[in-house]
PADO-524069 format. One record per atom (N, C-alpha, C): atom name; x, y, z. Coordinates in steps of 0.2 Angstrom, whole numbers, plus 5000, padded with zeros to 4 digits. Example, Ala and Ser with C-alpha at 12.3 -4.5 7.8 and 13.67 -1.06 7.14 Angstrom:
REM PADO-524069
kevo->N; X->5066; Y->4972; Z->5039
kevo->CA; X->5062; Y->4978; Z->5039
kevo->C; X->5066; Y->4984; Z->5039
kevo->N; X->5064; Y->4989; Z->5035
kevo->CA; X->5068; Y->4995; Z->5036
kevo->C; X->5064; Y->5000; Z->5039
END
This chain:
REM PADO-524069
kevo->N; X->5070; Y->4990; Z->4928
kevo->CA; X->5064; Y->4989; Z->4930
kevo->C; X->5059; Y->4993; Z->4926
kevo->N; X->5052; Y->4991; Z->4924
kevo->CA; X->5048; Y->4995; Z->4920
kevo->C; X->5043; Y->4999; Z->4925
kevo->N; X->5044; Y->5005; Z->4920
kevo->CA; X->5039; Y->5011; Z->4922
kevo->C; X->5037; Y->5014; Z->4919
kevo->N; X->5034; Y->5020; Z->4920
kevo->CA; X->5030; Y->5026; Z->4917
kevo->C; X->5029; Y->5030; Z->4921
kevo->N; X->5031; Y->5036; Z->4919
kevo->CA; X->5033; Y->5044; Z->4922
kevo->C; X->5027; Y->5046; Z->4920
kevo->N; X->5023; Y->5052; Z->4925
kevo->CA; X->5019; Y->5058; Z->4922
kevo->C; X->5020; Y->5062; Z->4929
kevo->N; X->5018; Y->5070; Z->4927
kevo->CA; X->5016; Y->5073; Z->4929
kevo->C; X->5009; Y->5075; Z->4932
kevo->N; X->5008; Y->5077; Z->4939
kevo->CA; X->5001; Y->5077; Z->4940
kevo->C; X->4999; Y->5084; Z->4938
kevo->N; X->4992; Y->5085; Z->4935
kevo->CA; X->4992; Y->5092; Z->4933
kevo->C; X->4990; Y->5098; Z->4937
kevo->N; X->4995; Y->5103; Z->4936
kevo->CA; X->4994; Y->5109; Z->4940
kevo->C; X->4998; Y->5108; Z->4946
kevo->N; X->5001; Y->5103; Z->4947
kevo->CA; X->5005; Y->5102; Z->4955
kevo->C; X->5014; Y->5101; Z->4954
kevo->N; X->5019; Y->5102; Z->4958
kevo->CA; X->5024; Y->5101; Z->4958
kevo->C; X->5027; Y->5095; Z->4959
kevo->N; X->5023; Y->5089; Z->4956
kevo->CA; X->5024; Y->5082; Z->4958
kevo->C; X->5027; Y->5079; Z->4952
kevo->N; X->5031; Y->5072; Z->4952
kevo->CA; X->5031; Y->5069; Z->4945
kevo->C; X->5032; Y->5062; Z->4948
kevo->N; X->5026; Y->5060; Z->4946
kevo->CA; X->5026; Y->5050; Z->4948
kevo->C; X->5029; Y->5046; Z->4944
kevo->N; X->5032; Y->5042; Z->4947
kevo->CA; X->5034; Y->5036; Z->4943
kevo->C; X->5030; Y->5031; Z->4943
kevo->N; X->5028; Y->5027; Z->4940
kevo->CA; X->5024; Y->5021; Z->4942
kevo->C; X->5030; Y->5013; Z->4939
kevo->N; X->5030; Y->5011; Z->4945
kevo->CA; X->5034; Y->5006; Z->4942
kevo->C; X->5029; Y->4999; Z->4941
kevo->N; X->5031; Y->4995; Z->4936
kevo->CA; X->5028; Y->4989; Z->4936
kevo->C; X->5019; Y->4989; Z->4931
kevo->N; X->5019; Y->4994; Z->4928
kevo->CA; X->5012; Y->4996; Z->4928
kevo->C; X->5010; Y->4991; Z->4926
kevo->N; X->5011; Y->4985; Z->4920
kevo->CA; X->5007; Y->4982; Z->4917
kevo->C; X->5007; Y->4975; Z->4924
kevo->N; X->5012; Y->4974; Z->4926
kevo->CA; X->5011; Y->4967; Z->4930
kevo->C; X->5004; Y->4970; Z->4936
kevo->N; X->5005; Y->4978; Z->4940
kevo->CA; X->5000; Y->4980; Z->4944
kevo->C; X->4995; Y->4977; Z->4941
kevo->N; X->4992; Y->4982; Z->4935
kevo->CA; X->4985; Y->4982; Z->4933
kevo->C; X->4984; Y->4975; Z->4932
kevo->N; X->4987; Y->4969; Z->4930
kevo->CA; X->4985; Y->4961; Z->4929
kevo->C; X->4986; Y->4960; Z->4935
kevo->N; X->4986; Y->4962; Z->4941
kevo->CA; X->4986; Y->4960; Z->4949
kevo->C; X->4979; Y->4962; Z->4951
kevo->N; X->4978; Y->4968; Z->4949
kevo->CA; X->4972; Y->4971; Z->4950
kevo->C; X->4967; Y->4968; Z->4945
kevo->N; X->4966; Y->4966; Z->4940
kevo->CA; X->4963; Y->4963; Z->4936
kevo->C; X->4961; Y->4955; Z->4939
kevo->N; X->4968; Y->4951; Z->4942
kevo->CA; X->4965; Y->4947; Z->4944
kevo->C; X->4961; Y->4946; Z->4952
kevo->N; X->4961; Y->4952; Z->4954
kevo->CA; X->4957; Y->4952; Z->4961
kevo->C; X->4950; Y->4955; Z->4958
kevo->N; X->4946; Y->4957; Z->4952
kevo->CA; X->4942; Y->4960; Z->4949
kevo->C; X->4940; Y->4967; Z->4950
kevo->N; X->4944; Y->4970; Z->4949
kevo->CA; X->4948; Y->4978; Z->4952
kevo->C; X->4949; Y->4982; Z->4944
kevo->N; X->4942; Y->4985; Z->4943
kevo->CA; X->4942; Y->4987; Z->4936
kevo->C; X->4947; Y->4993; Z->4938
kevo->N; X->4950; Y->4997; Z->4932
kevo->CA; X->4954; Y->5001; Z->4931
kevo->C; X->4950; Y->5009; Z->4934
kevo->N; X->4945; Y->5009; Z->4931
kevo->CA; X->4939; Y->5015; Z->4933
kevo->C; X->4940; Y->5015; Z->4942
kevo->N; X->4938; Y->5009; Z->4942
kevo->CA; X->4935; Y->5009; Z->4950
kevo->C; X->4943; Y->5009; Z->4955
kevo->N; X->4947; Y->5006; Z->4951
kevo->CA; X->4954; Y->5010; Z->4954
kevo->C; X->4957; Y->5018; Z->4955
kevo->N; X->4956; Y->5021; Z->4950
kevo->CA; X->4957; Y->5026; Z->4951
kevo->C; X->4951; Y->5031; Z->4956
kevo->N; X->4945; Y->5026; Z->4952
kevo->CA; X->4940; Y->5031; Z->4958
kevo->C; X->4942; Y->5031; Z->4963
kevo->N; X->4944; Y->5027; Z->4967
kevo->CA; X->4944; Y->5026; Z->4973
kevo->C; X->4951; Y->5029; Z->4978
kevo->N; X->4955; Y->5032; Z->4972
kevo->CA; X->4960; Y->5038; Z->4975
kevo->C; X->4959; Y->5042; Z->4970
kevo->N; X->4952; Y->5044; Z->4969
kevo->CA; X->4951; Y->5052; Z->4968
kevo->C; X->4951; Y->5053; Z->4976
kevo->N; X->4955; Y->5058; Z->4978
kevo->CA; X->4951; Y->5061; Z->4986
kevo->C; X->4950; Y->5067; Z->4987
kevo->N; X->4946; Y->5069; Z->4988
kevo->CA; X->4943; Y->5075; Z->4990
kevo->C; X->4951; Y->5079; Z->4995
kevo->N; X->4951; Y->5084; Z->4994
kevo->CA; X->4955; Y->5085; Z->5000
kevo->C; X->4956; Y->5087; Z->5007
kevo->N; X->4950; Y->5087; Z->5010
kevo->CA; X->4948; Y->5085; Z->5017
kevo->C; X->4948; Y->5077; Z->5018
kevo->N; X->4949; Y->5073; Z->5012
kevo->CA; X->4951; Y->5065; Z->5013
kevo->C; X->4960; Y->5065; Z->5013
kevo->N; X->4962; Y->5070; Z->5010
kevo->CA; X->4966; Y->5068; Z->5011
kevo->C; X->4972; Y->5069; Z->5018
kevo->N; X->4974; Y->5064; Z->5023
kevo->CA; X->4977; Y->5063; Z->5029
kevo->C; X->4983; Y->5058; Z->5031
kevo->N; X->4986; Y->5059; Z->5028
kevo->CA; X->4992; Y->5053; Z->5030
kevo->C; X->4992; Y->5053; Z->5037
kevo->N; X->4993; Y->5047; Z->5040
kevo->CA; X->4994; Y->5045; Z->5047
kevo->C; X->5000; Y->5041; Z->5048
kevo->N; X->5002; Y->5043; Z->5054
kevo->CA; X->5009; Y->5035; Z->5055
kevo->C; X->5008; Y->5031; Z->5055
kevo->N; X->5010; Y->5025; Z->5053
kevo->CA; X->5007; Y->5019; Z->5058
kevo->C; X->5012; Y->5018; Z->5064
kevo->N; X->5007; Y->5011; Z->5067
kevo->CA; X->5010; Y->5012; Z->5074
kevo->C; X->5018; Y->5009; Z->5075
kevo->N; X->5020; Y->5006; Z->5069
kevo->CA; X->5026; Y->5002; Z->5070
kevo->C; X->5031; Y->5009; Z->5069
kevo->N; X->5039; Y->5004; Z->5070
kevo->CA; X->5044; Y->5009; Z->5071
kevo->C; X->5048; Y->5015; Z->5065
kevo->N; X->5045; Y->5013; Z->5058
kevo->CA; X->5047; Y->5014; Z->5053
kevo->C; X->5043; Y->5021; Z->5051
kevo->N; X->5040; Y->5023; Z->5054
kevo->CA; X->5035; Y->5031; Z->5053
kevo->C; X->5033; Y->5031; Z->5049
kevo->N; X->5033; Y->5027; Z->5044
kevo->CA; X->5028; Y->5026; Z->5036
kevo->C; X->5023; Y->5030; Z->5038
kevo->N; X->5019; Y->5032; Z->5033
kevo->CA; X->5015; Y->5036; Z->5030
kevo->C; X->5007; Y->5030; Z->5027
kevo->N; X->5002; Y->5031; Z->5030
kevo->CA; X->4996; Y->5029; Z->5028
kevo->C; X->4992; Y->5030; Z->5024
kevo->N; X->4987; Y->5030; Z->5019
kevo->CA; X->4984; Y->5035; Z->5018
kevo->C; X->4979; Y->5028; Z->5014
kevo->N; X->4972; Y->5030; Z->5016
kevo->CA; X->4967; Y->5025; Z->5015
kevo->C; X->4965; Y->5030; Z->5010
kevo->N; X->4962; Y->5024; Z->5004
kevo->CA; X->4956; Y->5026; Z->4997
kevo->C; X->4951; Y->5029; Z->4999
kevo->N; X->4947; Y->5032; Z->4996
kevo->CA; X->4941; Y->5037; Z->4998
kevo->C; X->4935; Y->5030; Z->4998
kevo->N; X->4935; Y->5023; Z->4997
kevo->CA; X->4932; Y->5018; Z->5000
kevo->C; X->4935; Y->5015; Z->5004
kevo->N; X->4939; Y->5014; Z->5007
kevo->CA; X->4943; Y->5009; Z->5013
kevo->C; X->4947; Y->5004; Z->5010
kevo->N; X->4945; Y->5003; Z->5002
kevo->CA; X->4946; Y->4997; Z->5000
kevo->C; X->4956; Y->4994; Z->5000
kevo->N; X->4959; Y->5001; Z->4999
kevo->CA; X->4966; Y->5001; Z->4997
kevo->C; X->4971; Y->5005; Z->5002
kevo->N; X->4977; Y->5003; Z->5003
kevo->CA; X->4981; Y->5007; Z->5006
kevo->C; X->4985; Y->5010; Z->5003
kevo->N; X->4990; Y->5016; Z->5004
kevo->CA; X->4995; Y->5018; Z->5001
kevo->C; X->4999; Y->5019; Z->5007
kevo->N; X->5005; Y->5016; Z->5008
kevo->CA; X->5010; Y->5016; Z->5012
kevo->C; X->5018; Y->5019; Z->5009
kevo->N; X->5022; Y->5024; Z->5013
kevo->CA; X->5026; Y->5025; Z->5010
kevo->C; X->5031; Y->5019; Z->5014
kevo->N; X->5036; Y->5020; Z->5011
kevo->CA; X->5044; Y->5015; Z->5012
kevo->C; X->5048; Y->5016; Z->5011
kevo->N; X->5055; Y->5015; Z->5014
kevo->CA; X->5061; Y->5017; Z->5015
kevo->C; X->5064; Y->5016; Z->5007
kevo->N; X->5066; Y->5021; Z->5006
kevo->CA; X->5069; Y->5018; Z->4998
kevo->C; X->5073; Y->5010; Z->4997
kevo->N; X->5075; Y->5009; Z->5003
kevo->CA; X->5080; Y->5004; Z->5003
kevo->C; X->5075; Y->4999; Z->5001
kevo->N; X->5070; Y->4997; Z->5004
kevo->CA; X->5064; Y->4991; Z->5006
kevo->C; X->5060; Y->4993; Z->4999
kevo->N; X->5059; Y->5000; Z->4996
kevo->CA; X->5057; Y->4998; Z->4989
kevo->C; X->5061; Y->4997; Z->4984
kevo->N; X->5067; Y->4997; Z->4984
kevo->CA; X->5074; Y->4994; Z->4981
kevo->C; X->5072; Y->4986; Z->4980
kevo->N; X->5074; Y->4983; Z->4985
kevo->CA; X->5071; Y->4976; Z->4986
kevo->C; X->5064; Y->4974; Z->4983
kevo->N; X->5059; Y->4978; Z->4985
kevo->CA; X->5054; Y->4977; Z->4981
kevo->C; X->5055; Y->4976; Z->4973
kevo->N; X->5059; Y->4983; Z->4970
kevo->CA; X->5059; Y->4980; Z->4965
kevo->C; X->5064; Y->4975; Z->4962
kevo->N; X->5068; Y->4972; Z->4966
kevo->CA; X->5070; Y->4966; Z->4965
kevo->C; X->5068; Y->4959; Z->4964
kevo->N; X->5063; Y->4961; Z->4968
kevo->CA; X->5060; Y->4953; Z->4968
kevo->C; X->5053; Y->4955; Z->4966
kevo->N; X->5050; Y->4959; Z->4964
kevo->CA; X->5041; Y->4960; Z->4960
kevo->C; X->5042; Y->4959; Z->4956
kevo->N; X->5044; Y->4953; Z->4950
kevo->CA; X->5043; Y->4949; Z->4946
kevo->C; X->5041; Y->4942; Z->4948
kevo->N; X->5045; Y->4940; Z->4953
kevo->CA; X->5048; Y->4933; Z->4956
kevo->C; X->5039; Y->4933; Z->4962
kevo->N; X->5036; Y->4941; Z->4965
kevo->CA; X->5031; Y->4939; Z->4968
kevo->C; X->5025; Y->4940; Z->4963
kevo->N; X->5023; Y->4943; Z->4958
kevo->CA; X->5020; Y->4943; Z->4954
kevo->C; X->5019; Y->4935; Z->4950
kevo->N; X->5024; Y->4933; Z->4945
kevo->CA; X->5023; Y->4927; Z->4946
kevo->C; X->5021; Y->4921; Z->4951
kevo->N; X->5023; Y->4923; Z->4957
kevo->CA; X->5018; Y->4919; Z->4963
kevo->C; X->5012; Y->4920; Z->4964
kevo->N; X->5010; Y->4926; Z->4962
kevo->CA; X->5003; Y->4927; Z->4963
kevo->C; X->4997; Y->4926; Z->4958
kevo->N; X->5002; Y->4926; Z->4952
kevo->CA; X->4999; Y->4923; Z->4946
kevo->C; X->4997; Y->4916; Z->4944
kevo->N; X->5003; Y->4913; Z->4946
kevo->CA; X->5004; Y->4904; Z->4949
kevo->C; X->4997; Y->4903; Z->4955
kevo->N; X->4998; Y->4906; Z->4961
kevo->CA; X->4993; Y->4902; Z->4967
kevo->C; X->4989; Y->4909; Z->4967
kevo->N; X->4984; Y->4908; Z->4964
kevo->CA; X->4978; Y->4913; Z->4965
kevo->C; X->4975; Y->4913; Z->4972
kevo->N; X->4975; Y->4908; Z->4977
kevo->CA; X->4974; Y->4909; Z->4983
kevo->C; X->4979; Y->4910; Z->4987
kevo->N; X->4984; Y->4914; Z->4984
kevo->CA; X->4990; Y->4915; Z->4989
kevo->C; X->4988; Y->4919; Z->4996
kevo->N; X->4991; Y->4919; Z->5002
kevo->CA; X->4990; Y->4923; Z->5008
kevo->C; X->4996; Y->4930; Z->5007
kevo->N; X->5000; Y->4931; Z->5002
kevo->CA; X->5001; Y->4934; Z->5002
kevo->C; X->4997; Y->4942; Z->4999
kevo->N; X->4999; Y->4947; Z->5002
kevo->CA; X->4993; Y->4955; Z->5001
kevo->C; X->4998; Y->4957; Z->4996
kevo->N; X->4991; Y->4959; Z->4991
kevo->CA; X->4994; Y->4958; Z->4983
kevo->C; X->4994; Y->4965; Z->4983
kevo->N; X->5000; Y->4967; Z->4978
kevo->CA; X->5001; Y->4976; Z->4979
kevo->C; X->4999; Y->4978; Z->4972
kevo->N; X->4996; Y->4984; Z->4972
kevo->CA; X->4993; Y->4986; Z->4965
kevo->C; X->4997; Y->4992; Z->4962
kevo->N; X->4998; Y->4992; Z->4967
kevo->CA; X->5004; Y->4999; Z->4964
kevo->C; X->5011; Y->5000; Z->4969
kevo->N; X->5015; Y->5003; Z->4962
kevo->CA; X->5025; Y->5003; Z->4967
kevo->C; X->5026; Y->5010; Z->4963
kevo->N; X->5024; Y->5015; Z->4967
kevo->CA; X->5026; Y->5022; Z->4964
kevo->C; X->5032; Y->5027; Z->4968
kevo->N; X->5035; Y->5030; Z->4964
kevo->CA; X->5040; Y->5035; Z->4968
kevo->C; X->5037; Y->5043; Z->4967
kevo->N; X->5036; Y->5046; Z->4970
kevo->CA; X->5032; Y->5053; Z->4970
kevo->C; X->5038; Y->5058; Z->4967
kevo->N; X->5042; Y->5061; Z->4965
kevo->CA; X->5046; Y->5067; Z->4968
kevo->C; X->5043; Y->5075; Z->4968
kevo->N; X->5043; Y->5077; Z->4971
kevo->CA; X->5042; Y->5086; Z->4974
kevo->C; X->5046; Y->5088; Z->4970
kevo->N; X->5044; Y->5092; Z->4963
kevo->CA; X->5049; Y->5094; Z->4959
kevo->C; X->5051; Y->5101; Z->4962
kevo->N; X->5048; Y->5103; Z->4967
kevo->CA; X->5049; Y->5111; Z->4970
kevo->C; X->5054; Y->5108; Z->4977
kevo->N; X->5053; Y->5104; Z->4979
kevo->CA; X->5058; Y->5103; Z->4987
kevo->C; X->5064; Y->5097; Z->4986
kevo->N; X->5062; Y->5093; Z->4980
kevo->CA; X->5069; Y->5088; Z->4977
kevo->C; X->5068; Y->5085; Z->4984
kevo->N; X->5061; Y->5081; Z->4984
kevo->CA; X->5060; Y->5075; Z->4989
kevo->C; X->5058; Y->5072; Z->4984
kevo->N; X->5059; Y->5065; Z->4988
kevo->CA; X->5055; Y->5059; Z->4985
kevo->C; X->5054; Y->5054; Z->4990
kevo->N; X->5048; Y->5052; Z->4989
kevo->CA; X->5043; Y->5048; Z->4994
kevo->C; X->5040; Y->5041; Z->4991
kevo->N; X->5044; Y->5034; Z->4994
kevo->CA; X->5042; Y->5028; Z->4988
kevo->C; X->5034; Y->5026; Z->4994
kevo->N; X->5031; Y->5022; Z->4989
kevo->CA; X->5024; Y->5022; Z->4989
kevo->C; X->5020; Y->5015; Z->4986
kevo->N; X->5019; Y->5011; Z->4992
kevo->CA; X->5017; Y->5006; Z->4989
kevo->C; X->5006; Y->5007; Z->4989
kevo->N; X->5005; Y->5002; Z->4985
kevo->CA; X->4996; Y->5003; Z->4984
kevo->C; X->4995; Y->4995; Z->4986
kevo->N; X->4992; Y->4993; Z->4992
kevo->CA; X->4990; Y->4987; Z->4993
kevo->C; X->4983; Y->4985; Z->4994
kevo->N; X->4979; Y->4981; Z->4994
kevo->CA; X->4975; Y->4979; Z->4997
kevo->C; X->4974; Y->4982; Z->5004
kevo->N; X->4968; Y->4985; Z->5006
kevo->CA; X->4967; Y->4986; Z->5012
kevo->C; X->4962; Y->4979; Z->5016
kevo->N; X->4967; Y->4973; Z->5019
kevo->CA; X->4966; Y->4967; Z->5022
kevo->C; X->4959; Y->4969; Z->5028
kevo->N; X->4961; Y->4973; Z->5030
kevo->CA; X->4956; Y->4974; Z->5036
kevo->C; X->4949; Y->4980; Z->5036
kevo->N; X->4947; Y->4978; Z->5028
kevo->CA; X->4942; Y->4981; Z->5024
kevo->C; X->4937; Y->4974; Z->5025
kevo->N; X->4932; Y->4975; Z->5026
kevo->CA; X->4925; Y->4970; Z->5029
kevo->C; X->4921; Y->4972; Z->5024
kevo->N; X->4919; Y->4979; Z->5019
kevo->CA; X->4914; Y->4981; Z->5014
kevo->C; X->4911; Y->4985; Z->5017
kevo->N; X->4908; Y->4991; Z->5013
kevo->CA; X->4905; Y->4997; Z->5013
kevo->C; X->4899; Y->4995; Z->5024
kevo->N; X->4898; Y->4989; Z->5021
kevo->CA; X->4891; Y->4990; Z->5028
kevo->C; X->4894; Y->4986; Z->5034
kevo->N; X->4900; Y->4985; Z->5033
kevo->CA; X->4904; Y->4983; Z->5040
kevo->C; X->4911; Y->4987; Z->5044
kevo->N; X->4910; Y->4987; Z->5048
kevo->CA; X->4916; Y->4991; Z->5052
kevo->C; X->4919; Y->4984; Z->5057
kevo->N; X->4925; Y->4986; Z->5058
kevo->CA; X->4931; Y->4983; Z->5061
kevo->C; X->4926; Y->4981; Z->5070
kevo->N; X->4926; Y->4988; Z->5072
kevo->CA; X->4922; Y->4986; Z->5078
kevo->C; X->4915; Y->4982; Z->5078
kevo->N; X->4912; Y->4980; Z->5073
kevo->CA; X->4906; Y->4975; Z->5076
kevo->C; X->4910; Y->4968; Z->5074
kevo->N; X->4915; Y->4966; Z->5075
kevo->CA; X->4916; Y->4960; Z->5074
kevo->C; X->4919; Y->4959; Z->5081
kevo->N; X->4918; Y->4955; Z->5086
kevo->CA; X->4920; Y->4956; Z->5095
kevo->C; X->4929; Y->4949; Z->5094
kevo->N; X->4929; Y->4946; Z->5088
kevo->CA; X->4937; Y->4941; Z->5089
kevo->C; X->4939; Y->4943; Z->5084
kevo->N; X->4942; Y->4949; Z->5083
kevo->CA; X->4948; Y->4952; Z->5078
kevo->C; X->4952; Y->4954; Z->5082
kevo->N; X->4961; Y->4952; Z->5079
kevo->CA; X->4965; Y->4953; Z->5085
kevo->C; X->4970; Y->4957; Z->5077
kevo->N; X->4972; Y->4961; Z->5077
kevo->CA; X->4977; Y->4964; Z->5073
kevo->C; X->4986; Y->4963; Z->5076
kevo->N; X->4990; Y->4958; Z->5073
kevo->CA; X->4997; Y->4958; Z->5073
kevo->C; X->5000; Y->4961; Z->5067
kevo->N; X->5007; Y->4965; Z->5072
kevo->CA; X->5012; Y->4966; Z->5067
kevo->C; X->5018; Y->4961; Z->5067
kevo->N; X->5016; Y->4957; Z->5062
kevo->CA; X->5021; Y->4951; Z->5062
kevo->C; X->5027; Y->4950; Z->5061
kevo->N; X->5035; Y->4954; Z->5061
kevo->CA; X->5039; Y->4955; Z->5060
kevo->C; X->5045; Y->4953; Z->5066
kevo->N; X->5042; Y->4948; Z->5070
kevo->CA; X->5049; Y->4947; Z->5073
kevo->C; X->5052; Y->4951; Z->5077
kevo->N; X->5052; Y->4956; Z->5079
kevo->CA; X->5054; Y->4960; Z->5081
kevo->C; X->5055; Y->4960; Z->5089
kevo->N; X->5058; Y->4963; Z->5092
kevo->CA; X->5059; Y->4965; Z->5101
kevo->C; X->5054; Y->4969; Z->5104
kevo->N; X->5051; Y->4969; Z->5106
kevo->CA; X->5047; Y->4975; Z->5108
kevo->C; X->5053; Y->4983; Z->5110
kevo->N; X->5048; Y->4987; Z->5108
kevo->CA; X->5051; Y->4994; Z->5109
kevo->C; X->5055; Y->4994; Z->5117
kevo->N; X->5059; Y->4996; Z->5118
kevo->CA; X->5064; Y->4998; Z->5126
kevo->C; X->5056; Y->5001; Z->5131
kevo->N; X->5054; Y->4998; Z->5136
kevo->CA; X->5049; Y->5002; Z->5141
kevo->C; X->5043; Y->4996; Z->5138
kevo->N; X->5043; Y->4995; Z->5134
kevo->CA; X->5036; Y->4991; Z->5133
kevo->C; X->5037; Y->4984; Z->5133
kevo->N; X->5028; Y->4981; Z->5133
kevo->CA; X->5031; Y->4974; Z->5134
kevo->C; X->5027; Y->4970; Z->5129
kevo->N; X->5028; Y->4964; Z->5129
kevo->CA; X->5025; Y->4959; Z->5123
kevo->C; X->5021; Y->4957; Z->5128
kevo->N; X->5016; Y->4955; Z->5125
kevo->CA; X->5007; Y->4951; Z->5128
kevo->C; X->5009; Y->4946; Z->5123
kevo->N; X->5008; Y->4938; Z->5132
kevo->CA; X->5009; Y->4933; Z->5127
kevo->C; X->5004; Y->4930; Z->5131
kevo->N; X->4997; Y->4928; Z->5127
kevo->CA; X->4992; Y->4925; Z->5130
kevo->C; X->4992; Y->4916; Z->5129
kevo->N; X->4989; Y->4913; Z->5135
kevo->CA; X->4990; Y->4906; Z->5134
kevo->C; X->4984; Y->4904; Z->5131
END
């Protein structure tokens, strides 16, 4: 798979960046200059707060300093897989420029050169980004599914509206 290694400065970090060229033509085709990508994970560090998300995999969140992008962590196994088929989806997205699929900008591995962790790390579209003068809450019919098929957790129940 292709990548590029660097160091972050002054920190015990070393990122991989996988895919870098097929990303930035990802980004390039959603009109996502290079500048305004990285600004938008410059974060202050009072911005920076990963959060769990609600599903069962404890993934790791962490919103752009605009809302516009997400960064999720992933089980290595599920970013293995990714790198199997991000060609095969890349080319999908290059072919059907209205695809419904959420185009990811970035596939990075972090490692803690100090604690010998590593943390994989997708960068996607943040879908449920409305624009600087809109918020989630003034729209009154947005409904947010997690659409995996899944059973509902043991004690909880599925809402199944007619």
């Amino acid at each position: 798979s292709q990548y590029n290694t660097f160091q972050l400065p002054g920190m015990d970090w070393e990122v991989w960046d996988f895919f870098p060229s097929m990303c930035r033509h990802l980004r390039q085709l959603n009109g996502i200059e290079d500048a305004d990508y990285v600004d938008s994970w410059t974060l202050p560090p009072e911005m920076v707060n990963p959060t769990t998300g609600a599903g069962r995999s404890g993934s790791l969140f962490q919103k752009s300093r605009d809302g516009r992008f997400l960064f999720k962590t992933v089980p290595e196994s599920e970013f293995s897989a990714l790198q199997d088929m991000f060609p095969s989806y890349y080319d999908h997205l290059v072919q059907y420029e209205n695809s419904l699929l959420t185009p990811i900008f970035g596939a990075l591995m972090l490692n803690s050169l100090e604690r010998f962790e590593s943390y994989y790390v997708i960068c996607a579209l943040n879908v449920l980004d409305f624009g600087p003068l809109s918020t989630l809450q003034s729209f009154s019919n947005i409904s947010v599914y997690d659409l995996k098929g899944r059973e509902p957790k043991p004690g909880h129940f599925m809402q199944v509206s007619d």
